[in-house]
C-alpha positions as CSV (number, residue, x, y, z in Angstrom):
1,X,-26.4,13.6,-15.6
2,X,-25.3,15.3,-12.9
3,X,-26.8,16.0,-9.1
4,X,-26.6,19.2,-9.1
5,X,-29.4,19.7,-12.3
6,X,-32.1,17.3,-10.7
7,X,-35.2,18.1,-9.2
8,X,-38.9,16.7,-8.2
9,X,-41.1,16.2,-10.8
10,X,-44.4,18.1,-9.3
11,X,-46.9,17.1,-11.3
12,X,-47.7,13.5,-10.6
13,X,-47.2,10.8,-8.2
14,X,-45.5,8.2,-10.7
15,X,-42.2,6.3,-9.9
16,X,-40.9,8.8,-11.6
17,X,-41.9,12.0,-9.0
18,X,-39.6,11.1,-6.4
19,X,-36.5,10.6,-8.5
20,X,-34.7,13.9,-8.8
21,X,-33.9,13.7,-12.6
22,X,-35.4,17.0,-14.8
23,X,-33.0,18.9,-15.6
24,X,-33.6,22.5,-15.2
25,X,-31.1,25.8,-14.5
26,X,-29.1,25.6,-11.8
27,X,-30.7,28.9,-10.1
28,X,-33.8,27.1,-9.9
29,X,-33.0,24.1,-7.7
30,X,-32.4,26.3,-4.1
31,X,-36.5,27.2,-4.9
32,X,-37.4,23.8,-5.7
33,X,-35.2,22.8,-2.6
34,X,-37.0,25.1,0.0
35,X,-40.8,23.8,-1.9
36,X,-39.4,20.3,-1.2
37,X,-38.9,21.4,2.6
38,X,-42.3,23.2,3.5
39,X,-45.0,20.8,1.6
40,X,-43.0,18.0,3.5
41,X,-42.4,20.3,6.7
42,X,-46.7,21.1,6.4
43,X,-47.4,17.2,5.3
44,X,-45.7,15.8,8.4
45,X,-47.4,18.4,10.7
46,X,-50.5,17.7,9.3
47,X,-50.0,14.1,10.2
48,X,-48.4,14.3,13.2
49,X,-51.5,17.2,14.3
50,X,-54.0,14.3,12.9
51,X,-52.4,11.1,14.8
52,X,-53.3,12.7,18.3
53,X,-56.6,13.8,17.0
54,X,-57.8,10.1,15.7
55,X,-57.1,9.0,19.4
56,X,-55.9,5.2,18.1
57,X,-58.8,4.9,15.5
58,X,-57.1,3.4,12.1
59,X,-59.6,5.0,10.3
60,X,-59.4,8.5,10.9
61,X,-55.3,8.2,10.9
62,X,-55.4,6.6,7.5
63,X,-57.5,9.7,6.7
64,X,-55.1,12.0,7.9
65,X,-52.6,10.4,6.4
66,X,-54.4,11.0,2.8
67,X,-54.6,14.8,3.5
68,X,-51.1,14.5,4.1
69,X,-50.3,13.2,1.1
70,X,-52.4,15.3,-1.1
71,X,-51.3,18.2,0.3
72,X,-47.2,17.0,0.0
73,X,-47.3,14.7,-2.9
74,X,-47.4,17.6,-6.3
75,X,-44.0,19.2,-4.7
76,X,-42.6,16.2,-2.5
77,X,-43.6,13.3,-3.5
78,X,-44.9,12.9,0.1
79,X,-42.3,10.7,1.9
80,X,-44.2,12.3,4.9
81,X,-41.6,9.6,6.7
82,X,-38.1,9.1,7.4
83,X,-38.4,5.3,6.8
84,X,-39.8,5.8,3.3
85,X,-36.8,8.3,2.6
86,X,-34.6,5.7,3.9
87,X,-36.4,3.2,1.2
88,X,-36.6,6.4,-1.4
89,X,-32.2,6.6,-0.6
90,X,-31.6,3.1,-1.1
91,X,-33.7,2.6,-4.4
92,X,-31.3,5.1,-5.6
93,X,-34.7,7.3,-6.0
94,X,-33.2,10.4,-4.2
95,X,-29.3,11.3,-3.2
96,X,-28.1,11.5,0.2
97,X,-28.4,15.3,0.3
98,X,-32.0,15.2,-0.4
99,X,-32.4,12.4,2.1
100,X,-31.3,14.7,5.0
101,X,-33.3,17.8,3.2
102,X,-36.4,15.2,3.8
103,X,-35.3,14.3,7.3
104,X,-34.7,17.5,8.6
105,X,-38.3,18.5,7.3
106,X,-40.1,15.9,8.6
107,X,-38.5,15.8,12.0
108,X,-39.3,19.8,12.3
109,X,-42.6,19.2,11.2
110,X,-43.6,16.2,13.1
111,X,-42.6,19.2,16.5
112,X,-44.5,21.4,14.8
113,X,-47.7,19.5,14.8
114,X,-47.4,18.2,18.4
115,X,-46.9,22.0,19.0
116,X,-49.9,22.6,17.5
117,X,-52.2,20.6,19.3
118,X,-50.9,20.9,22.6
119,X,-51.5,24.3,22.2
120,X,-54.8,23.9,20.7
121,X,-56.1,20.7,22.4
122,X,-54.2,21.0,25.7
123,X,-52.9,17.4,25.0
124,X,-50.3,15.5,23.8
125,X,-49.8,11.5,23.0
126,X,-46.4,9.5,21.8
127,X,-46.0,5.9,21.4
128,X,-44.6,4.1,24.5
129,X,-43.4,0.3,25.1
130,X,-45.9,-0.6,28.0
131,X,-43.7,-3.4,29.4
132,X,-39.9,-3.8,29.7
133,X,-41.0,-7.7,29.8
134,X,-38.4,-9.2,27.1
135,X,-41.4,-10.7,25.1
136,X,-43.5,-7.3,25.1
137,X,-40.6,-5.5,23.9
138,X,-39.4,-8.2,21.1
139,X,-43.3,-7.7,20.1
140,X,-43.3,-4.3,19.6
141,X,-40.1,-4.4,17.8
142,X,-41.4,-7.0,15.6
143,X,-45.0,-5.4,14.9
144,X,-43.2,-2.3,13.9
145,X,-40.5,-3.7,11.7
146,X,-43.3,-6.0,9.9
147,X,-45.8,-3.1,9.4
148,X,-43.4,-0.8,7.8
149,X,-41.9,-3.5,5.8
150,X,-45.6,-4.3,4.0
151,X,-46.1,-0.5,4.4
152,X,-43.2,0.6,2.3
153,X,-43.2,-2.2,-0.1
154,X,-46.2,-1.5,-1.7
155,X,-45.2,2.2,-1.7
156,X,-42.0,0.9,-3.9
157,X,-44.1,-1.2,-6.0
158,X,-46.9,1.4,-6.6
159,X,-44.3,4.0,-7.7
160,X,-42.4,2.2,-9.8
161,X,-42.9,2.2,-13.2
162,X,-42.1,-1.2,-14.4
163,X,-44.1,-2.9,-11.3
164,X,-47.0,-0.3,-10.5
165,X,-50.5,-1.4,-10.0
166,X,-52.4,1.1,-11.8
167,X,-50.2,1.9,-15.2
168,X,-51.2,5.2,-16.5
169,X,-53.8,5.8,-13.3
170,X,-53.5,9.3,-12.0
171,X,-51.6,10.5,-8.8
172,X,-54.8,10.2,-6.6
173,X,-55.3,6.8,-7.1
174,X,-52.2,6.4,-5.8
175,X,-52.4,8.4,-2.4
176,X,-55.6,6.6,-1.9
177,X,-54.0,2.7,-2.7
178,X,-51.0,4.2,-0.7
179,X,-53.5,5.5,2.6
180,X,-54.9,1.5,2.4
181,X,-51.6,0.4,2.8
182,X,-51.2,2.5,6.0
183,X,-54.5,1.2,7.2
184,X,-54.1,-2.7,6.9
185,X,-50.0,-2.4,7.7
186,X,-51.2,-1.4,11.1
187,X,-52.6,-4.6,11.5
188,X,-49.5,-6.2,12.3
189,X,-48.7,-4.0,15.1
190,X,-51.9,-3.6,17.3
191,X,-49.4,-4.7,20.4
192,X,-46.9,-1.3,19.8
193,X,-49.9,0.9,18.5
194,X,-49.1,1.0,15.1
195,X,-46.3,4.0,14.7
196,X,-44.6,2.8,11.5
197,X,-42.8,6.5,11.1
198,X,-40.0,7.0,13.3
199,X,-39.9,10.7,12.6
200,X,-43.2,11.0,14.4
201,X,-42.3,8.9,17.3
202,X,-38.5,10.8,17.9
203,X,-40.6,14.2,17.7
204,X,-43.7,13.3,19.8
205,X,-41.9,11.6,22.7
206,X,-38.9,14.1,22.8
207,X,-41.9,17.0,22.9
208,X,-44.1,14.8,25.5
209,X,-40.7,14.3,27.7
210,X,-40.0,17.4,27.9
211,X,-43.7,18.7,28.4
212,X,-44.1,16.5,31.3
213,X,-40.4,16.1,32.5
214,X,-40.9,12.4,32.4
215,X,-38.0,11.6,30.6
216,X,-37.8,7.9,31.2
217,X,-40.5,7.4,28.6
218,X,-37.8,7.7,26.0
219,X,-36.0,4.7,27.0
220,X,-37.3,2.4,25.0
221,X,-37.7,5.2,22.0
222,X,-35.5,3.0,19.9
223,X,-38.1,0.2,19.0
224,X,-40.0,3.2,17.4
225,X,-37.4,4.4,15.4
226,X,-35.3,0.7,14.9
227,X,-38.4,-1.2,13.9
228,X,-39.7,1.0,11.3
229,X,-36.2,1.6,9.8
230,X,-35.5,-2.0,9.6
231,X,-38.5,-2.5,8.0
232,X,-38.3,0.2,5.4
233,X,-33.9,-1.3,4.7
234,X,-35.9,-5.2,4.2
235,X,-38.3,-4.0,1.7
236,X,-36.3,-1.9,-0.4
237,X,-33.6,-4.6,-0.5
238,X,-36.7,-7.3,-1.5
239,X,-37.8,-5.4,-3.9
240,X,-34.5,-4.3,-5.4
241,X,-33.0,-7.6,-5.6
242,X,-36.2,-9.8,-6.0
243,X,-39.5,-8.1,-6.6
244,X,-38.0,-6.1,-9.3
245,X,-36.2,-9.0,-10.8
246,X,-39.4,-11.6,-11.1
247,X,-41.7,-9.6,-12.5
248,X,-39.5,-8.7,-15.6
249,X,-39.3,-12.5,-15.8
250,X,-43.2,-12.9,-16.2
């Protein structure tokens, strides 16, 4: 089957929904390309609009987060985050084209929604390393990388057909199972404040730097966007090459 007659399944949130694999004419897949775009573009502005809103309460971010998904997850499949792409990418799930397609939305959406409230609330908040202590940094790092690892493990598991939690269930069981696993991942990084989405931390701090001219702020940008990606490579490599492999044994 070729790449070129794949699309997103839009009906459900199964393992299946983020795989590009019905086929369908060739005219269609610009339309389902640019539907792809906007509920992810919207889903990550949402969340991004919703982050500064919850002011650092897990609750109302994991809440967020579940509109989010809702709103993305018929016509995306609601990555609504460039790590879970990067997991998505490596699970062989999605091509590299539809990788960046994802990126690009999510990065432009993530501006959009700090847009947004700055305009609306008159305020504006990124993630920031609060030390440049070697130990405070390393634990930021860490707490990131960990968080997303859980995070987007559980993501994979959930929406894969042959190791999902809830065979059969329908799609909003799993945004609500996948909005836990938001909530408790961010146990692991109460020191770095619990990003886990390097798309929203690029897009908040380049739009903070430049809103307050405090560029130095960014210098340490890369434990926001290293941590999570590592963590989102490790799990889609543990569940690939173990996960996957020990629960066919049982």
């Amino acid at each position: 089957m070729s790449q070129d007659t794949k699309i997103i399944k839009r009906t459900q949130f199964t393992p299946q929904e983020s795989d590009i694999k019905n086929i369908i004419p060739t005219q269609g897949k610009s339309k389902e390309e640019m539907r792809i775009f906007l509920f992810e573009f919207f889903g990550m502005a949402l969340f991004a609009y919703g982050i500064i809103c919850s002011q650092g309460s897990d609750e109302f971010l994991a809440l967020f987060f579940f509109a989010s998904v809702c709103l993305a997850g018929p016509f995306s499949g609601a990555h609504v985050n460039p790590a879970v792409t990067l997991a998505m990418l490596l699970s062989r799930r999605i091509n590299f084209g539809q990788a960046v397609l994802y990126w690009l939305a999510q990065f432009t959406g993530a501006l959009c929604g700090a847009c947004c409230c700055y305009l609306i609330l008159n305020e504006v908040d990124s993630p920031q390393v609060k030390s440049t202590e070697y130990s405070w940094i390393l634990s930021d790092f860490s707490g990131e990388a960990f968080g997303t690892f859980t995070f987007i493990l559980f993501i994979l598991i959930q929406t894969d057909s042959e190791t999902t939690l809830t065979p059969g269930g329908q799609p909003m069981t799993t945004y609500v199972l996948v909005a836990l696993a938001l909530y408790f991942s961010r146990g692991f990084t109460f020191h770095s404040g619990g990003c886990l989405n390097p798309g929203m931390a690029v897009s908040l701090q380049l739009f903070q730097s430049f809103q307050t001219g405090d560029r130095q702020r960014m210098e340490f940008l890369w434990v926001f966007v290293g941590g999570p990606l590592g963590g989102g490579f490790g799990a889609s490599v543990f569940f690939e090459l173990f996960y996957k492999k020990q629960i066919k044994r049982l």
